[in-house]
Structure formats: C-alpha cells, structure tokens
TIBAFI-808182 format. One line per 3 residues: number of its first residue (from 1); for each residue z, x, y of C-alpha. Coordinates in steps of 0.25 Angstrom, whole numbers, plus 5000, padded with zeros to 4 digits. Layout:
// TIBAFI-808182
NUM	Z,X,Y | ... $
// end
This chain:
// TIBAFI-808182
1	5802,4860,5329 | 5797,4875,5323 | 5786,4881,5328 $
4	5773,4882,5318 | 5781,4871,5309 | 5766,4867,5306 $
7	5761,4873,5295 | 5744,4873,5291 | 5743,4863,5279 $
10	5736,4869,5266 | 5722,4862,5270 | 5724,4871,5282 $
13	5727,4884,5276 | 5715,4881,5266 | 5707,4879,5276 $
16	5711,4893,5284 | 5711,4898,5269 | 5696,4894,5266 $
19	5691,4897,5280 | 5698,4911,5280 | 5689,4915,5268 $
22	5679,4905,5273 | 5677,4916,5287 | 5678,4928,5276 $
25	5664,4923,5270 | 5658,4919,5282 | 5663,4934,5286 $
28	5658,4940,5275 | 5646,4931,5274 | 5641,4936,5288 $
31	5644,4950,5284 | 5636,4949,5273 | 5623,4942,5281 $
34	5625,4954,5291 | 5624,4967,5280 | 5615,4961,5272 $
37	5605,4956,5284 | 5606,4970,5287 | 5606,4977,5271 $
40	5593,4970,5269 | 5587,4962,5282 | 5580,4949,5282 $
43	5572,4950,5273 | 5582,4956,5262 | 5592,4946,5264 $
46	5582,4933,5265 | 5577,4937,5252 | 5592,4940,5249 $
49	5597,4927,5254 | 5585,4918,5249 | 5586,4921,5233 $
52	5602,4920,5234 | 5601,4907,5239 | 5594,4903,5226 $
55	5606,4908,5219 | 5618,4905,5228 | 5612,4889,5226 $
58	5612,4888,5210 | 5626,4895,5212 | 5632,4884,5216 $
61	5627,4877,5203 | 5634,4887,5196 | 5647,4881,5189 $
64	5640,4867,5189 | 5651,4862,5198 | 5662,4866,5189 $
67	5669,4873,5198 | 5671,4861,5209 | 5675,4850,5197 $
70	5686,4863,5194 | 5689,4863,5207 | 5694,4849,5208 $
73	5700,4850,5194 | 5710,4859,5200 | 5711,4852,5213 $
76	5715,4840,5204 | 5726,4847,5193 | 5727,4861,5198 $
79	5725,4866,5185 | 5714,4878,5183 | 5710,4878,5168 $
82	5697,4872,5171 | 5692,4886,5177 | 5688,4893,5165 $
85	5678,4882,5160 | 5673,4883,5175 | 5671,4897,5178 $
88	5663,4897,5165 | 5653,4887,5171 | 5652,4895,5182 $
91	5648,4908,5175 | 5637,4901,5163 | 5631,4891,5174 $
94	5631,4905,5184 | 5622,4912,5171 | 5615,4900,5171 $
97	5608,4898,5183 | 5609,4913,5185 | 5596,4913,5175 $
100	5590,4902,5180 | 5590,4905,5195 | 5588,4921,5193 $
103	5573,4918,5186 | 5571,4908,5197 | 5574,4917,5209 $
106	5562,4927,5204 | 5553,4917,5204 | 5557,4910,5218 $
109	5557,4926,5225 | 5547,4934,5217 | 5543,4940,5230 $
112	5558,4941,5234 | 5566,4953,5238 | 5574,4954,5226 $
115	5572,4958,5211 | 5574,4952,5199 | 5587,4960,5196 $
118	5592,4959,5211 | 5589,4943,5210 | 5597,4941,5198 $
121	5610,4949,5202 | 5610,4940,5214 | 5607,4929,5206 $
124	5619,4933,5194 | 5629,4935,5207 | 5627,4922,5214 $
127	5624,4912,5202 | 5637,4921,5192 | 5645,4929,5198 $
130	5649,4921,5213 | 5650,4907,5207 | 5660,4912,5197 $
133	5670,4914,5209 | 5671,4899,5211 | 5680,4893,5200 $
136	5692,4901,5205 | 5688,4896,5219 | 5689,4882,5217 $
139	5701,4885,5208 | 5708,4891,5221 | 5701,4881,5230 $
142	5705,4869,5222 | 5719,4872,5222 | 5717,4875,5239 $
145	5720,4889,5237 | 5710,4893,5248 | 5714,4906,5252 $
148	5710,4911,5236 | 5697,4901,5235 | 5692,4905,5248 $
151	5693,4918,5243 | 5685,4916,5230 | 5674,4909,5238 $
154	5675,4921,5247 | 5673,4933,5235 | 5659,4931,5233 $
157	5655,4934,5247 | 5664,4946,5247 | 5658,4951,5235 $
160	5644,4949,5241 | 5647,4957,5255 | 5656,4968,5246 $
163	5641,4967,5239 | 5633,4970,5253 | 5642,4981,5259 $
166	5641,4989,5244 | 5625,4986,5246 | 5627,4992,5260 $
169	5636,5004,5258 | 5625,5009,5245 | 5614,5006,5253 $
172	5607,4995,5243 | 5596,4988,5255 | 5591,4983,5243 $
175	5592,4968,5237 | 5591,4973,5223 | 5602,4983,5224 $
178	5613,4974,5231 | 5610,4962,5221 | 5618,4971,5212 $
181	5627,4974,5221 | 5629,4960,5225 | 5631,4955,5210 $
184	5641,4966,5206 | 5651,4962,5219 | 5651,4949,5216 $
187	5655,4951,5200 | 5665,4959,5203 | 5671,4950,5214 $
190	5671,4937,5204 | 5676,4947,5191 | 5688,4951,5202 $
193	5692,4937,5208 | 5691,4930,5191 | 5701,4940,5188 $
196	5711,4940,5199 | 5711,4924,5203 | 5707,4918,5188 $
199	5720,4910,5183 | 5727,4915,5173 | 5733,4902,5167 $
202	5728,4889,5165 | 5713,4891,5163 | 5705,4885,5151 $
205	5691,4889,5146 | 5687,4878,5139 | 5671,4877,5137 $
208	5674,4861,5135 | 5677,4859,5148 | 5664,4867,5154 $
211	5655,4854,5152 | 5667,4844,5158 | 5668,4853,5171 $
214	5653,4854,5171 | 5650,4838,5171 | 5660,4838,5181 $
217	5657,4847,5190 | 5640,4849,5190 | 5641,4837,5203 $
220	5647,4847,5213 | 5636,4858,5207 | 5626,4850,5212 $
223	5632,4851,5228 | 5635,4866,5227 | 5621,4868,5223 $
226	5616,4857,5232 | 5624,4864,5245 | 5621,4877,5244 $
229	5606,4875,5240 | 5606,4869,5256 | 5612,4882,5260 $
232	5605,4892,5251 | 5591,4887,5248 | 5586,4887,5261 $
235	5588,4902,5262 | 5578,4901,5246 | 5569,4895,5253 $
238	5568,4903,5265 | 5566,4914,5257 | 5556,4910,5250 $
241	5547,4901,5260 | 5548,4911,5272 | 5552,4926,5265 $
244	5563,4933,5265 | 5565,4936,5279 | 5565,4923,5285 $
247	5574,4919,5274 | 5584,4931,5281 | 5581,4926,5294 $
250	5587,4910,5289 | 5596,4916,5279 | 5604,4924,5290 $
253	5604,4912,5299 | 5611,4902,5288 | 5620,4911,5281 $
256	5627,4912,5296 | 5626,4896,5296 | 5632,4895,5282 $
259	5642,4904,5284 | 5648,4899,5298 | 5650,4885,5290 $
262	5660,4893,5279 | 5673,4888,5288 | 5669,4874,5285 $
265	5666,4876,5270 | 5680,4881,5271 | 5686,4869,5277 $
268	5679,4860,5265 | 5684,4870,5254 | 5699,4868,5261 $
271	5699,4853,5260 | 5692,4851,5248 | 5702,4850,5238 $
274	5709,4841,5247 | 5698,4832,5248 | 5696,4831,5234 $
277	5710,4826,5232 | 5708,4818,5244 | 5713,4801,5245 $
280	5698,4795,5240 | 5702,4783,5247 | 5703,4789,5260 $
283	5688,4789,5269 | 5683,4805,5268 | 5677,4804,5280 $
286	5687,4800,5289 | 5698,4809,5283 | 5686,4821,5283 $
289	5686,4819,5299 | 5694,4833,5301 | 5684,4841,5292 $
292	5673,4835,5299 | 5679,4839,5315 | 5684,4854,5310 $
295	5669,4856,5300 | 5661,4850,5312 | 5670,4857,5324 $
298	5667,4872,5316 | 5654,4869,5314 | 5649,4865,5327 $
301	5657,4878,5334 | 5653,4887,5323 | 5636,4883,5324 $
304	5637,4885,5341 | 5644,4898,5338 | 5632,4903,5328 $
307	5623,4897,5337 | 5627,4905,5350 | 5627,4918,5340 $
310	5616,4917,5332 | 5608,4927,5342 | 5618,4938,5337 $
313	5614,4937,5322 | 5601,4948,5323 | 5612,4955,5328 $
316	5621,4955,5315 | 5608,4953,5306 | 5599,4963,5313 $
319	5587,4960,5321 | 5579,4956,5309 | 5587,4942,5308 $
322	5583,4937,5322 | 5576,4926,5316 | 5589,4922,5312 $
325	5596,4917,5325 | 5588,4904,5328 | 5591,4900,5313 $
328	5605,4902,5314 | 5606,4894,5327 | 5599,4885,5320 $
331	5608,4884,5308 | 5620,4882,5318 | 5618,4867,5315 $
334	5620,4870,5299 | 5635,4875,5303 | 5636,4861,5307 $
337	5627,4853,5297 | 5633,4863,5286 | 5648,4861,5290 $
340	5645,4845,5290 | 5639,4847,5275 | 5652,4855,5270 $
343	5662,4845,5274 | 5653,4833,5268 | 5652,4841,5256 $
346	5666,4842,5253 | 5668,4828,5257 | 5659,4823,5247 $
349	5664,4832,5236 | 5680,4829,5238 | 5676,4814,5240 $
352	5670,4813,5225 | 5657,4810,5231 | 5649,4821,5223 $
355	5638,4814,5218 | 5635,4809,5232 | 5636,4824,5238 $
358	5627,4828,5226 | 5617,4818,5231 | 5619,4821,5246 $
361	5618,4837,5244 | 5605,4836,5235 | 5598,4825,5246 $
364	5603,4837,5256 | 5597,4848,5251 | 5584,4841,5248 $
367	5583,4838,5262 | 5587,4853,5268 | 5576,4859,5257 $
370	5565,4848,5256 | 5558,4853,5269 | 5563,4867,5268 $
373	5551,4872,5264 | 5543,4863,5274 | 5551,4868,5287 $
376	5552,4883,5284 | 5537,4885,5282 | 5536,4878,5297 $
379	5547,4883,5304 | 5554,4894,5296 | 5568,4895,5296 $
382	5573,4887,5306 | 5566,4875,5296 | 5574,4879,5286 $
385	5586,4877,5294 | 5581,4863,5299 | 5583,4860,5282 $
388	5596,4866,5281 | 5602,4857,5292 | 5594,4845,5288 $
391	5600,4846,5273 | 5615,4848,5280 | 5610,4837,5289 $
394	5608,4827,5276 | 5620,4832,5268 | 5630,4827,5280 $
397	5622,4814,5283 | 5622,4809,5269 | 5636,4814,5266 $
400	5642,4808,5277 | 5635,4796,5272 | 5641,4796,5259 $
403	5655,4799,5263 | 5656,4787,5275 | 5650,4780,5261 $
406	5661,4784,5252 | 5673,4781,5263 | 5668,4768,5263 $
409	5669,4763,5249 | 5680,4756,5244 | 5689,4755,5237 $
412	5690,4770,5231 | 5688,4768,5219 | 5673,4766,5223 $
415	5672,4779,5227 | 5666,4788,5217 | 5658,4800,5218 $
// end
C-alpha cells in the first residue's frame, strides 16, 4: 500500500479553492473596516456605509438574473456563447438602475454626508462597473474552475482596498474625494480582468437572445435582491433613523458578522454545480446532511470565537467604535442563523425550487424590516440586530419546511419548481 495514495477529490479542491479566495476577502474585508474606520471615523463611514447599502441591494438586480440562468447553461452543455447577450444585460440594466437609485439617494440623505457628485460615483461603481465582473465568474464557476471564479468574485474588493490605501497615501479624509478614487479603481480592475479572461472563441452577441435569457433568468434576480436587501438595508435604515454615527457603530459590528460567514458561502459556491446536476430523485435533505455538520460545526466555533474578541474591536477601529462591541457579541448569533440561511439557499436554488425560495426570501425580509423601524427607535442598535436574526430565523424555518415538503413528494415527476 503507497503512502498518500488518497488523492482530495475535485469537490475538495474547490472547496479549498473557494475558501482560499473566500479568507482573502474576509482578509481584505477587515482591512478595509479598519482604514476606513480610521480615514473617516463613525460618523464618515456610517454615512459611508448607510447610502452604499442602497446601492449594493439594486446591484443584485442588475443583470435581471441572467447571469445565474447562464451559469446553468454552461453547467448543462459547456458551451459559452451565451455570454455576450449576458454581459450586455448587465451593463444597460446596471445604467438603468444607476438613474433611478442615484436621484433616489439625494432625496433619501439630503442631510447626509455625501454630495451629489460623490453619491453618484459610488452609485456608477456599485450599480455598473462591480456587477460586470460576474458573467466571467459564473462562466469559471459553472465549469468548477474555482480557483479563477474565486478570484473574479475576489477583484472587486481588491480594487476597493487598492481604492482606500491610494485615499490614504494622498491624504483624501474626505468622502467626496475617495468616491472618485473608489470609482476609477474599480473600472480599471473590471476593464483588465474582460481583457485577459474574456473567451476568445465561441462567444455569440446576438440581441435575440437578451429577452430568452432574461424570461429565464428574472426568478433568481428576485433572491439576489431579496438576500442582500436582509444584509444591507438594515445599515439604510440605521443610517437614516439614528445618524450617521450609530449607523458606524452597527455597521462595524455586522460587517465583522458578515465577513466571518464568507467560509460557508464558499462551501455553497463549491457544491453548487454539483447540486444542480444532482439525482432529483434522491431526498435533498438527507443527502445535504454533511453541509449541514461542516456549515453548523464553523458556525458555532467561529460566533464563540467573535464573542470572546469582540472587546478587542475599539482596539483596531479606535476608541470611537466601543459602542460596537455588545452589537458584535450580539450578531455572533447571525454567524449561525446566516450560515443556516446559505446552505438553504443553495439547496432551494439547486433543487428547482425557485419559486418557493422567491416566496420564502420576500416573507423573510418583510419580517426582518417590518419592525425595524419600531425597535431602533426603542432600543437602538442592538433592535436592529433583534430583526436581522429574526428575518434569518423565518428564512431557515420556512425553508426547511419546504425542502422536508419537496423530499416527500412522489413520484418525481411531481416535483416542479
């Protein structure tokens, strides 16, 4: 018998792939929270944080789900023509809602922090130029090329820290001046990944097939938008219930949250593609029952290992941010409720239960927001929190419903989505 004869199967290595880029974002993520607490303060970066949200939630309508009905295009022929007609989607719907929520965030933060021309390069950056990374990262994804899509999903934060440490080194304190900044890293990051990785053969860009891939694909716009509106919106509203320096004080506390839960979005972007291939037959939740032990093993150790350190956060932040450390002890549970949410998530997606995740992530994110604005106006920020978990909370409970629901139908052919 040769010693190491074992060799890590390809679900493995894109599982190490994903997670390898997966610890470089929340790396670079936690960089960025610490200079730019420190560059601007609480109040600069809740006023910062709180009008990105805005935009980072209609980015995920941008590309009206093209780019997941491509991703199982190629997951189900291999073949790449479709990404023409899909990167085109992504540029005329990111314009789109570029004018619309531009006008909208002057009238939501008059009072804000940030200028007109300052809100609209942040707004161009997040609504045009990041989403326009992410046909080539499914393309690479699909075809379980981790270690490349994992490095496309990872060139927009890059961009954005390169964008903080060029505001540092030329002194810009100012919000207005890094939104500059911040807009001209990120074009030249997506203008230097279309021309090394853009495939050279086999791609069409016929304009008949825009409304096809659009009919197609608009049911998974609707969850992109849905999720990260329950991660984002919060921040939105903090921002502008309780000013700009509470809204630092939360938005420092989940972005540590949020990040720590990165390894398990990596473990669901690793199996996807196998799941969507997956025997429809077979029950999803007893052949899910590994994801659920590794995704709820992380969770738990990573939420008791924030919790024991959230005291050292004033420490990175500066003393400002001390308001922070009882919320992050507080989003520890998220670690665990959000991990839960990811792998339901995928497992509605992959199981052709779209619709039903539609349904489930809209009835989540009604429940987290509903008495949002209720429960900061009575207990702050650690009300806000209470919303966050109790949207996660509705997610997993109805999901798991629906799944235990789909595994007992027979036969398959009465399985639909």
């Amino acid at each position: 018998m040769r010693l190491f004869a074992w060799r890590p199967g390809r679900l493995a290595w894109n599982t190490v792939n994903a997670g390898g880029w997966s610890a470089l974002r929340i790396a670079i993520q936690a960089a960025s929270l610490v200079l730019l607490a420190r560059l601007f303060g609480a109040q600069g970066y809740g006023a910062l944080a709180g009008t990105l949200a805005i935009y980072i939630t209609l980015a995920q309508l941008v590309g009206l789900g093209t780019g997941i009905s491509f991703f199982r295009h190629v997951v189900r022929t291999n073949g790449v023509a479709r990404i023409g007609p899909t990167q085109v989607v992504y540029l005329l719907t990111g314009i789109g809602f570029f004018l619309v929520a531009w006008p909208a965030s002057l009238w939501l933060f008059p009072q804000g922090g940030l200028t007109p021309p300052a809100l609209a390069a942040f707004a161009f950056a997040e609504l045009v130029i990041a989403p326009s990374f992410l046909p080539l990262a499914y393309r690479y994804q699909a075809c379980e090329r981790m270690s490349v899509s994992g490095g496309l999903l990872t060139a927009a934060p890059i961009a954005r820290f390169v964008a903080i440490l060029i505001a540092l080194f030329f002194g810009a304190r100012s919000l207005q001046s890094f939104s500059f900044i911040y807009a001209a890293c990120l074009l030249a990051g997506a203008l230097g990944v279309t021309a090394i990785l853009w495939p050279r053969k086999g791609v069409t860009w016929n304009g008949a097939s825009i409304p096809a891939e659009i009919r197609e694909g608009f049911p998974y716009a609707i969850t992109g938008a849905t999720v990260t509106a329950g991660g984002e919106l919060d921040k939105a509203f903090m921002l502008r219930l309780a000013g700009e320096a509470f809204a630092g004080h939360y938005a420092a506390a989940a972005r540590v949250a949020q990040a720590a839960i990165l390894p398990v979005n990596a473990l669901m972007v690793a199996a996807a593609p196998r799941w969507f291939r997956a025997d429809r037959s077979q029950p999803v939740l007893a052949r899910s029952g590994a994801l659920f032990a590794v995704a709820g093993c992380y969770a738990l150790v990573a939420g008791a290992a924030i919790f024991v350190c959230a005291p050292w956060l004033p420490v990175l932040l500066g003393p400002q941010f001390q308001p922070s450390v009882l919320l992050l002890q507080l989003f520890c549970l998220a670690i665990v409720t959000g991990s839960a949410r990811q792998l339901i998530g995928m497992l509605l997606t992959a199981s052709d239960l779209q619709a039903s995740r539609n349904l489930i992530e809209i009835l989540a994110l009604l429940a987290g927001l509903a008495p949002m604005p209720f429960l900061i106006r009575l207990m702050g920020g650690p009300g806000a929190v209470l919303c966050f978990l109790f949207g996660d909370v509705v997610l997993v409970a109805l999901g798991l419903r629906a799944l235990w629901k789909y595994d007992r139908v027979v036969p398959e052919e009465a399985r639909d989505g």
